[in-house]
ROLO-842063 format. One record per residue (C-alpha): x, y, z; residue in three letters. Coordinates in steps of 0.02 Angstrom, whole numbers. Last residue first. Layout:
% residues N
> X|Y|Z|code
> X|Y|Z|ALA
...
This chain:
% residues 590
> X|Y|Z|code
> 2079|-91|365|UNK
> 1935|-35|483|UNK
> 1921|-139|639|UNK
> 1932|0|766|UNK
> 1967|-63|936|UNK
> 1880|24|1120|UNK
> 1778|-122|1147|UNK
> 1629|-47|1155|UNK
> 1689|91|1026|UNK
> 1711|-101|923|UNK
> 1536|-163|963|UNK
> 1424|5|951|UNK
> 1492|5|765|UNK
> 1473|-176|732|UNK
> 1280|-145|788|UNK
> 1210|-222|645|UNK
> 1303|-396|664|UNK
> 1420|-420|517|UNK
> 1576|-445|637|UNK
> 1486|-445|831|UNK
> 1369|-566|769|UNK
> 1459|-663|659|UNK
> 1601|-673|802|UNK
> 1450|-695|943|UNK
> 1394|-871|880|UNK
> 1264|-942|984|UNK
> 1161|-805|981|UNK
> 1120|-723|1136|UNK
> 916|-738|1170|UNK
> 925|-642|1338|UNK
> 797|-775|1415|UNK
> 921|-927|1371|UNK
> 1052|-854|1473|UNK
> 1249|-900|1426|UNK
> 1322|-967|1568|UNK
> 1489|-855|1581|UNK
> 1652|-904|1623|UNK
> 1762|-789|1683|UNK
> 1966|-768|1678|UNK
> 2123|-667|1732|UNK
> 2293|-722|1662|UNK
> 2476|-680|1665|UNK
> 2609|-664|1515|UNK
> 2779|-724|1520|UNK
> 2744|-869|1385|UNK
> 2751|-996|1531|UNK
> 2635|-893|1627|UNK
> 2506|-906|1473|UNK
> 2514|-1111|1464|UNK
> 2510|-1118|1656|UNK
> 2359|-1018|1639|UNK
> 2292|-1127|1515|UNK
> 2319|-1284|1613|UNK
> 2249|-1189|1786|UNK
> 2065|-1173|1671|UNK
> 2045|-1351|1672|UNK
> 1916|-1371|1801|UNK
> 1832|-1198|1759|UNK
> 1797|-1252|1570|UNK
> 1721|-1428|1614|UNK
> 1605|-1332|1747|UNK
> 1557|-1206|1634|UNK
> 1514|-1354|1509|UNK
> 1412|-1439|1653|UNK
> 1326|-1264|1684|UNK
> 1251|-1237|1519|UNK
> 1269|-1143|1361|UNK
> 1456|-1068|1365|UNK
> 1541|-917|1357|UNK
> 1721|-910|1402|UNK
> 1802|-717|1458|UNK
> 1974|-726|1440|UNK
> 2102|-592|1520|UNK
> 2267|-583|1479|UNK
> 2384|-473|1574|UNK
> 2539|-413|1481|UNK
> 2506|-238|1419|UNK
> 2321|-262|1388|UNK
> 2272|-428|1312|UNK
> 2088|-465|1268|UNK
> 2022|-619|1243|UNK
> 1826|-670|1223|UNK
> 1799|-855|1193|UNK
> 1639|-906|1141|UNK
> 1604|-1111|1126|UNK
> 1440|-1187|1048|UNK
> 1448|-1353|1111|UNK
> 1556|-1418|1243|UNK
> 1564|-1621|1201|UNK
> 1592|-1601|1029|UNK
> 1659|-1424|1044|UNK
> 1616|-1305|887|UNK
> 1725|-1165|932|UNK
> 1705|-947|903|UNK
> 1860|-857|964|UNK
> 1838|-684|984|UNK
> 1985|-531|991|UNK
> 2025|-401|1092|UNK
> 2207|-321|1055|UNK
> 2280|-169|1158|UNK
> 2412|-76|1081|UNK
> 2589|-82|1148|UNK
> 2664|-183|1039|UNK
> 2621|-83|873|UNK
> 2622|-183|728|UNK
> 2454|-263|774|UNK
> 2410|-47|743|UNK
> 2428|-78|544|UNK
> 2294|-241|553|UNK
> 2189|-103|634|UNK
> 2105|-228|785|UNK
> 1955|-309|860|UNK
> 1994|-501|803|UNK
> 1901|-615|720|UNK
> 1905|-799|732|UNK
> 1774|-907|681|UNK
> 1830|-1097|743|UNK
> 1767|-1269|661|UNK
> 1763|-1433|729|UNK
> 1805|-1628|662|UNK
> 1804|-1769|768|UNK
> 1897|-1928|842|UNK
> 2081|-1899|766|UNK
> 2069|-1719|787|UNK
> 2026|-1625|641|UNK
> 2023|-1430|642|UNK
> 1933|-1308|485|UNK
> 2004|-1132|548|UNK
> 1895|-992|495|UNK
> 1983|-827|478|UNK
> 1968|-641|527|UNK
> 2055|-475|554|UNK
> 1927|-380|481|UNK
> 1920|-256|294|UNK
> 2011|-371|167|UNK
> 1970|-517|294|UNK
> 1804|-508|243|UNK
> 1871|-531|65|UNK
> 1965|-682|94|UNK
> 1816|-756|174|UNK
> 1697|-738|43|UNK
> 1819|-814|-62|UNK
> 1856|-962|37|UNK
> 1654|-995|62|UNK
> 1657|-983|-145|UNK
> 1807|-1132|-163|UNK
> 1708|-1231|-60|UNK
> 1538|-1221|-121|UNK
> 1645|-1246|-309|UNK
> 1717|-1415|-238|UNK
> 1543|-1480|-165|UNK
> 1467|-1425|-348|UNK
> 1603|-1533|-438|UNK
> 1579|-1679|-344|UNK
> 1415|-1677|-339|UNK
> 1424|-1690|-526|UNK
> 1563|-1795|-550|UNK
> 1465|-1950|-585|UNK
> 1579|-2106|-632|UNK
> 1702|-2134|-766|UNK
> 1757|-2034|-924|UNK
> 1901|-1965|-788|UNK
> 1871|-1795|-895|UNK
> 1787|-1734|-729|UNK
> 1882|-1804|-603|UNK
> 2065|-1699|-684|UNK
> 1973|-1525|-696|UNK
> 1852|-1497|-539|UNK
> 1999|-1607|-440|UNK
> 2127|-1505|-487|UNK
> 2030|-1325|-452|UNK
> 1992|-1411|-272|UNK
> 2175|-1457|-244|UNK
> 2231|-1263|-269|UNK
> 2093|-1210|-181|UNK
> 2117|-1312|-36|UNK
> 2302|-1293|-43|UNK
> 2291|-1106|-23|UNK
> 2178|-1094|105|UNK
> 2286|-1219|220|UNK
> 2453|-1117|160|UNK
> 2339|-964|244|UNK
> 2308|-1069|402|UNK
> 2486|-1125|425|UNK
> 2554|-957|413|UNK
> 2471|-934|589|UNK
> 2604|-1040|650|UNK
> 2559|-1126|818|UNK
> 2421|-1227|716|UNK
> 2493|-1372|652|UNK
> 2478|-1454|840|UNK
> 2306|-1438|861|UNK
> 2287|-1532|666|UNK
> 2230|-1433|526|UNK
> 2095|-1475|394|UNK
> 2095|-1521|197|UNK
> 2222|-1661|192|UNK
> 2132|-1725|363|UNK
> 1954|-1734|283|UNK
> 2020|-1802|112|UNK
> 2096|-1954|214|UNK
> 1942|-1999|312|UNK
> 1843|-1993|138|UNK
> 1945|-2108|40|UNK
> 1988|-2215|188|UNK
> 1778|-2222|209|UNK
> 1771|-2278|32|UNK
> 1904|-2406|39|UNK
> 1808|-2478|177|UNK
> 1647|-2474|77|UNK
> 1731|-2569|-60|UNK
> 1750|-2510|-228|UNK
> 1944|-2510|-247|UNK
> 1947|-2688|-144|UNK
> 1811|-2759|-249|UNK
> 1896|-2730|-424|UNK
> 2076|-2780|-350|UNK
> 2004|-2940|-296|UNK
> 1888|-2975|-474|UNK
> 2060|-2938|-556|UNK
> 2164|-3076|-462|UNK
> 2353|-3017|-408|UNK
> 2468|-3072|-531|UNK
> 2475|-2932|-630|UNK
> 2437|-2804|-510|UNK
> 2587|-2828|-437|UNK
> 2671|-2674|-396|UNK
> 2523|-2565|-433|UNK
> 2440|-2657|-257|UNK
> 2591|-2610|-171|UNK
> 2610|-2435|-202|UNK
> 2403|-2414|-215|UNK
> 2413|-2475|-47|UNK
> 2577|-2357|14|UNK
> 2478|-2229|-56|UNK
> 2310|-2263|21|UNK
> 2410|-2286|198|UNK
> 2513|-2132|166|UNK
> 2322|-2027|138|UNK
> 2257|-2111|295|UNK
> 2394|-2067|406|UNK
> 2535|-2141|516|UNK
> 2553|-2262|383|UNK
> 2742|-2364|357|UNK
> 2720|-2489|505|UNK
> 2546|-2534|433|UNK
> 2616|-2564|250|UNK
> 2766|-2670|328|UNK
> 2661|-2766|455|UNK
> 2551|-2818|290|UNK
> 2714|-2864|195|UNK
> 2769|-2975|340|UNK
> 2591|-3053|364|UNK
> 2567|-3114|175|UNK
> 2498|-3009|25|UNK
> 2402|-3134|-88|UNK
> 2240|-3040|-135|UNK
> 2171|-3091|14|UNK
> 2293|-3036|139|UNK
> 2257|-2850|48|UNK
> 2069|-2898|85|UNK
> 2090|-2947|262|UNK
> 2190|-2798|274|UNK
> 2050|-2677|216|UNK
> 1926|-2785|339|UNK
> 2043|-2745|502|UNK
> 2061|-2544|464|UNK
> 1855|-2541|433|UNK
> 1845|-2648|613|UNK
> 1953|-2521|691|UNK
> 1878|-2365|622|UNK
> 1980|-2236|559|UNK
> 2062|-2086|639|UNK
> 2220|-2128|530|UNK
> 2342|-2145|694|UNK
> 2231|-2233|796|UNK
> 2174|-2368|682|UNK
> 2343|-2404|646|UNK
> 2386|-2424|804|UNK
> 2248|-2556|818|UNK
> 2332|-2613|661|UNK
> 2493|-2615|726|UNK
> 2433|-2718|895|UNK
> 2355|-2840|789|UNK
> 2501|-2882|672|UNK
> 2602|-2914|809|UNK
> 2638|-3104|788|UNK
> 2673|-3197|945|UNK
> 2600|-3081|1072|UNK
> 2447|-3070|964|UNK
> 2443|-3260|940|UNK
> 2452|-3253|1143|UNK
> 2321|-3146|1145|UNK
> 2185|-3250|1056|UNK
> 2227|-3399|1171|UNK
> 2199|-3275|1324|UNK
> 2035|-3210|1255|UNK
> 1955|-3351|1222|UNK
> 1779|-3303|1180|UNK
> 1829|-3156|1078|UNK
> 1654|-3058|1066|UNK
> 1644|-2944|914|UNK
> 1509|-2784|891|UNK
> 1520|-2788|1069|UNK
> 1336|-2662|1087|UNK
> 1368|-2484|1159|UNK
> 1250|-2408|1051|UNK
> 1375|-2314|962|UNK
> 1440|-2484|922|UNK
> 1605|-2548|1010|UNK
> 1727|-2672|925|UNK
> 1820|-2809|1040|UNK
> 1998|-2827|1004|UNK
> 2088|-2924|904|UNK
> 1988|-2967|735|UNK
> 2122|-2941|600|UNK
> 2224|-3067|703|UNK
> 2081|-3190|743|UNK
> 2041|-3196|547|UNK
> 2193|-3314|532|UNK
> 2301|-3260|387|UNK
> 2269|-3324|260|UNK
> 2400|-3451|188|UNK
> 2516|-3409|60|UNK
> 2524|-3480|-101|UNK
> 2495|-3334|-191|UNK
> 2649|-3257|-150|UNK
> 2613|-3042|-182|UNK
> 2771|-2952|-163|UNK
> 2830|-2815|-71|UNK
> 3016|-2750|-109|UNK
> 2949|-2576|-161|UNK
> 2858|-2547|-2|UNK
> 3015|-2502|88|UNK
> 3028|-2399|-48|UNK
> 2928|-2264|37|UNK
> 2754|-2240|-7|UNK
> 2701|-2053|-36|UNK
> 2622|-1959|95|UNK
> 2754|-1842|134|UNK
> 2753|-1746|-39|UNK
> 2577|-1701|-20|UNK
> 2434|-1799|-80|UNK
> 2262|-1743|-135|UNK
> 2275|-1717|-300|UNK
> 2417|-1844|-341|UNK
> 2302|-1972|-219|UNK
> 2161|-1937|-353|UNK
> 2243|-1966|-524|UNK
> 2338|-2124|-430|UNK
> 2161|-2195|-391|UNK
> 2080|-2155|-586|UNK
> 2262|-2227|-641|UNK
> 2245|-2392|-554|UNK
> 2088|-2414|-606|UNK
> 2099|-2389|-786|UNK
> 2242|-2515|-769|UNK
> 2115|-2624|-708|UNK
> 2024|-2604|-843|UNK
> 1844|-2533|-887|UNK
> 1662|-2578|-935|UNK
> 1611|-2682|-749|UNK
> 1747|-2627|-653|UNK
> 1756|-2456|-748|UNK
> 1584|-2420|-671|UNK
> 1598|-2489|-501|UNK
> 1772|-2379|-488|UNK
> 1692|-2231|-543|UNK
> 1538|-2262|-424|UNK
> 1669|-2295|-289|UNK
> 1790|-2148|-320|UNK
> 1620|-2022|-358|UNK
> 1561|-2069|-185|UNK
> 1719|-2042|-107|UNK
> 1763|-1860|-178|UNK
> 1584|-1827|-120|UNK
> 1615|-1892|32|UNK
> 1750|-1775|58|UNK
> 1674|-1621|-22|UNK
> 1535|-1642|107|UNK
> 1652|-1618|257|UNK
> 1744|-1493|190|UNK
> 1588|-1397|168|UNK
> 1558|-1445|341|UNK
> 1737|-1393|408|UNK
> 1690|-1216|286|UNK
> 1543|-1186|446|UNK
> 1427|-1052|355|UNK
> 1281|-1098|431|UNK
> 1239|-991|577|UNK
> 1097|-911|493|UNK
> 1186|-738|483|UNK
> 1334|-828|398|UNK
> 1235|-928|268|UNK
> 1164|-760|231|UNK
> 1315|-713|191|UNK
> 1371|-843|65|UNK
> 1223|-837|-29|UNK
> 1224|-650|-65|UNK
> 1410|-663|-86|UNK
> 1341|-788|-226|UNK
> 1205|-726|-302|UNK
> 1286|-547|-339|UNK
> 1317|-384|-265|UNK
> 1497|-359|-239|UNK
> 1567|-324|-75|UNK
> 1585|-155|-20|UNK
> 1550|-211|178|UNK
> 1423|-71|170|UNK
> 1357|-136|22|UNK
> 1343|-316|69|UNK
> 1260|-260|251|UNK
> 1143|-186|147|UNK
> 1105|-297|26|UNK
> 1083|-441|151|UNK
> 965|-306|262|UNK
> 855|-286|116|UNK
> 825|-483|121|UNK
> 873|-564|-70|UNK
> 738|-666|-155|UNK
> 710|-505|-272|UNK
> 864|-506|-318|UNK
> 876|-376|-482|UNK
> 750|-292|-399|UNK
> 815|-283|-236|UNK
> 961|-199|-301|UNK
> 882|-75|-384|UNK
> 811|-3|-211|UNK
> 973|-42|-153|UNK
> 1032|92|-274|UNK
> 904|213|-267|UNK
> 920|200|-79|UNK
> 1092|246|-80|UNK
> 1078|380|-217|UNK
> 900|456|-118|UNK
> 1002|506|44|UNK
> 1017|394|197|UNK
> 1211|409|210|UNK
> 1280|238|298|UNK
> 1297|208|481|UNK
> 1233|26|459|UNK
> 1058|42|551|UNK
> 1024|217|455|UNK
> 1063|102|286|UNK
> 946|-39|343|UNK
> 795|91|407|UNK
> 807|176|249|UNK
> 807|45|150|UNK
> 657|-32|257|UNK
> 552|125|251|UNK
> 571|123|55|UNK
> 514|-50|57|UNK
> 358|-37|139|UNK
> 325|115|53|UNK
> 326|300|160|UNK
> 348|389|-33|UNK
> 508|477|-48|UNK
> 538|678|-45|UNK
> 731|628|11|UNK
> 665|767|163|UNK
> 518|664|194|UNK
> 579|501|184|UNK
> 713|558|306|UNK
> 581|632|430|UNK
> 487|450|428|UNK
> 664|377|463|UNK
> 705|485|615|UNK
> 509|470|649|UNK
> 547|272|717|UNK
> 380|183|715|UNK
> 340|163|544|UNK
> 237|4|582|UNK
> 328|-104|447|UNK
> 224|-43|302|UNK
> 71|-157|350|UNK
> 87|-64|528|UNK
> 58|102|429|UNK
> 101|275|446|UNK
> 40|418|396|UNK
> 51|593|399|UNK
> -62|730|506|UNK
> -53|923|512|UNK
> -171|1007|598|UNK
> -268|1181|591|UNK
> -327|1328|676|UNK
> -252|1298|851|UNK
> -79|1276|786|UNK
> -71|1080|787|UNK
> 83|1018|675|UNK
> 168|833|651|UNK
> 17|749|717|UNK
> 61|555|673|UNK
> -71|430|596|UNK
> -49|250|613|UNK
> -163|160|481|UNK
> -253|15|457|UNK
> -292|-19|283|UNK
> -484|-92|265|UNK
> -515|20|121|UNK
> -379|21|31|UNK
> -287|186|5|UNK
> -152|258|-130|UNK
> -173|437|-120|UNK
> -190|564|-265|UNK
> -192|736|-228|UNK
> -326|855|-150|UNK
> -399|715|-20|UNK
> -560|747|44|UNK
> -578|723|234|UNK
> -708|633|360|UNK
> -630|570|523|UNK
> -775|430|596|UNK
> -795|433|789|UNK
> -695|365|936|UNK
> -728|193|925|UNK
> -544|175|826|UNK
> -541|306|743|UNK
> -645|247|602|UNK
> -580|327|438|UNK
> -693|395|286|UNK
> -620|475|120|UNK
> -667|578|-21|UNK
> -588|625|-177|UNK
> -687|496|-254|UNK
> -777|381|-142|UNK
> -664|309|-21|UNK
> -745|210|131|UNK
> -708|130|306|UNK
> -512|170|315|UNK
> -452|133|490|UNK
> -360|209|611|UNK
> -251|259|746|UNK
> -171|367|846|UNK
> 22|434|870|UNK
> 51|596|949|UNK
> 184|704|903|UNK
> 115|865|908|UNK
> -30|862|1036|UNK
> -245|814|1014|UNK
> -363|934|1015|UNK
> -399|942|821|UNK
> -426|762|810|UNK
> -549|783|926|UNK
> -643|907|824|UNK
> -638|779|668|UNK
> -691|625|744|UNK
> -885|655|703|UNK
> -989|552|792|UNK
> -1146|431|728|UNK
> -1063|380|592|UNK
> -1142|361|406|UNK
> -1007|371|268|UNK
> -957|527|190|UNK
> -968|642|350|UNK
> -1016|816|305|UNK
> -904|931|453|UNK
> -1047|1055|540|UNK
> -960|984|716|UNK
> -810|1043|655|UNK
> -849|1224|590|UNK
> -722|1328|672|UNK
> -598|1198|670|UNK
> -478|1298|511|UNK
> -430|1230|357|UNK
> -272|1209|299|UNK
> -193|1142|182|UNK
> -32|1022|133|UNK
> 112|1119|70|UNK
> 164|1013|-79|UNK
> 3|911|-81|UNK
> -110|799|21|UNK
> -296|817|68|UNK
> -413|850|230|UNK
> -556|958|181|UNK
> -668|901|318|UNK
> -645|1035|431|UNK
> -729|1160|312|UNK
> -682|1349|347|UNK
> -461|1308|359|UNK
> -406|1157|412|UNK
> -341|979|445|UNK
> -198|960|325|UNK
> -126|791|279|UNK
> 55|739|251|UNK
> 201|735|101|UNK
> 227|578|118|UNK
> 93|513|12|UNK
> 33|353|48|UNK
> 67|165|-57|UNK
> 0|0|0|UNK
């Protein structure tokens, strides 16, 4: 519903002249209770209306337009009767907030506002509509309430532009296109995309990773399915080695202790108590595997480590024991006997060197090893899993790969770098589905760019981390001039946003002033406060031993306050960033 900015006069000699124009008009009270109501009302709310003080807010509703001439119900006070001069854009049944903006005695000066145009409560915006000489729209009143909400200019340029804007994306929020403006982004689908995944809490890149992994997995297995039933095994072998190039770094190629291993076909299997040592937990807490003798069963162990290495194994690749067991089962299978098995597992401290130092072997002798073995190995569901276990750690950092912050910017860099390779090589493989593949990789690729560009203007990163039983994600943006970090003896504030499995949603406010640190932990419940409290003397032994001190609080966070669980969006692209850094006495602009 459109109205006319520009007001309505009450006045001069018939009250119920009320219309719109340049100056309004005016017609005087003298004659009120004479007023010629349009529609039949037993009162006439026209000498009240005259009564009432600048500023006040009432109430009301249209009951009739015929021609020029209009009816509103004030709300059981009587029936305001007026004739509109210029055009206004009224349905009857509107409701409409009316505001006294003059009242000299002789006449009155009303504009309106509507609750179906976002309720037009705040006059600073209603006054900047007015002086811009734009229309109180629905939309209008939200541009101007965005860009006033921002700090930005409220003049008819900025609002003609996100006015524009919203045209061109109509599916976009006016706050989105705001907040993109002010951050001088680039309007398009997918900054729009990627920050609105931030607002909703949804912009973790450890869960892009996370897809992108099992993507790169499911396209292995279907490609490997496919050439097994069209292709070769050498078109097997290549499709693997195509993807551990990609994803491999110079450490997690086999060693040539591998080079020595052969298959001997005539070797017996190895007893499926080895692969089986140990008893395998479900989520559920079910023994997935009962040993019955146990003591029998341990002395083969003692006697033949194999079972010990591959519960190490296990450990070291963050895999599942009973998915480590069945991939050796099938190597054994294929002809590879205990000692060349104990080599592969000696020579793997990670899932990527394990899948090269398989592939190593496998290549080695694929000749003599059975085709229908190598085909179900490669398209196994255990192979699958190593697939994706392995892409999670290339693309993610370790706790102890983090003490160099250039560590985090290499990690950037690879992932695009291995992404762009994977888009290209997988999708001229002429096997398998690279579809998903391909979208997973670009998602990626487009939450690193929005990134890098936030951290044009804020100190900020995410930090994918994978710890051999989970993966988490950290926002961390710091309150700072990247030229005053130079300066030792500024102050620097900074949050750190985690995804705890056991701790949830994590805030951690540090500031350091001279050399006290102070940390300020928020959590969501008191068993996560407790966790946090009980541990707190190993990070103040951690600070003391880097010459610094520490003061700390944890904080419950309160349900009834509505915090969101993810202050470093909100205090970064929040709309009160400017309130947020003078409250923190740092200036973020770069």
């Amino acid at each position: 519903m459109n109205i006319s900015d520009r007001g309505i006069y009450l006045g001069g000699k018939q009250l119920n002249n009320v219309y719109s124009g340049e100056q309004g008009a005016k017609v005087s009270t003298e004659q009120a209770q004479n007023a010629n109501p349009v529609s039949q009302a037993p009162v006439s709310a026209n000498n009240a209306i005259a009564k009432v003080d600048v500023g006040q807010i009432f109430r009301g509703q249209i009951l009739d337009i015929t021609n020029n001439m209009v009816s509103i119900s004030m709300e059981g006070k009587g029936v305001l009767n007026a004739r509109m001069l210029d055009s206004l854009s009224l349905n009857i049944g509107d409701n409409i907030l009316f505001q006294v903006q003059e009242n000299n005695g002789s006449s009155v000066l009303i504009k309106p506002q509507t609750e179906s145009v976002g309720a037009m409560k705040d006059n600073a915006i209603f006054k900047v509509l007015d002086a811009n000489g734009l229309m109180p729209t629905e939309k209008n009143y939200q541009i101007a309430e965005a860009l006033m909400n921002r700090g930005m200019p409220v003049d008819k340029g900025h609002m003609q532009q996100l006015i524009q804007q919203s045209y061109k994306f109509p599916d976009a929020s006016i706050d989105t296109l705001a907040s993109l403006n002010k951050l001088g982004l680039p309007i398009n689908e997918t900054n729009i995309s990627q920050y609105q995944d931030y607002m909703n809490n949804s912009h973790q890149l450890s869960s892009d990773l996370g897809r992108l992994a099992a993507d790169i997995a499911d396209f292995s297995t279907s490609a490997f399915n496919e050439l097994g039933q069209s292709g070769s095994i050498s078109d097997m072998l290549k499709l693997n080695r195509d993807i551990l190039d990609i994803i491999s770094d110079s450490r997690d190629f086999s060693t040539e202790a591998l080079q020595s291993i052969k298959v001997n076909p005539e070797a017996a299997l190895i007893s499926e108590e080895i692969f089986q040592a140990g008893d395998f937990v479900s989520e559920e807490g079910d023994l997935l595997n009962s040993v019955q003798n146990e003591s029998e069963i341990q002395g083969s162990i003692n006697a033949d480590t194999l079972g010990n290495e591959l519960k190490e194994l296990a450990e070291n690749t963050g895999m599942n024991r009973e998915d480590i067991n069945n991939i050796f089962d099938k190597l054994n299978k294929m002809g590879f006997d205990k000692e060349a098995l104990s080599k592969v597992a000696k020579e793997s401290d990670s899932p990527v060197k394990l899948m090269n130092n398989i592939d190593a072997v496998i290549s080695n002798n694929a000749e003599k090893i059975p085709d229908e073995a190598i085909k179900d190995f490669f398209a196994s569901k255990e192979f699958n899993a190593l697939v994706n276990e392995g892409t999670k750690k290339k693309f993610s950092l370790n706790p102890e790969e983090m003490k160099n912050p250039k560590e985090i910017d290499d990690l950037y860099n690879k992932i695009y770098d291995k992404t762009n390779k994977l888009m290209d090589t997988l999708s001229h493989s002429g096997a398998g589905d690279s579809n998903n593949l391909n979208q997973s990789a670009k998602s990626v690729q487009e939450r690193i760019d929005f990134m890098q560009n936030l951290n044009n203007m804020y100190v900020y990163a995410q930090i994918p981390v994978k710890t051999q039983s989970s993966e988490m994600n950290s926002d961390l943006f710091v309150y700072m001039n990247k030229k005053a970090m130079k300066d030792a003896n500024k102050d620097i504030s900074a949050l750190l946003h985690l995804d705890m499995e056991h701790l949830g949603a994590t805030d951690v406010h540090v500031s350091l002033h001279g050399s006290t640190v102070h940390t300020r932990f928020y959590v969501d419940d008191e068993i996560s406060a407790r966790i946090i409290d009980e541990h707190m003397t190993m990070l103040e032994r951690a600070i003391n031993e880097n010459g610094l001190s520490l003061t700390n609080e944890v904080i419950t966070r309160e349900p009834s306050l509505n915090t969101k669980s993810n202050m470093v969006v909100d205090e970064m692209l929040g709309s009160e960033l400017e309130q947020s850094v003078k409250r923190y006495s740092f200036d973020v602009r770069m």
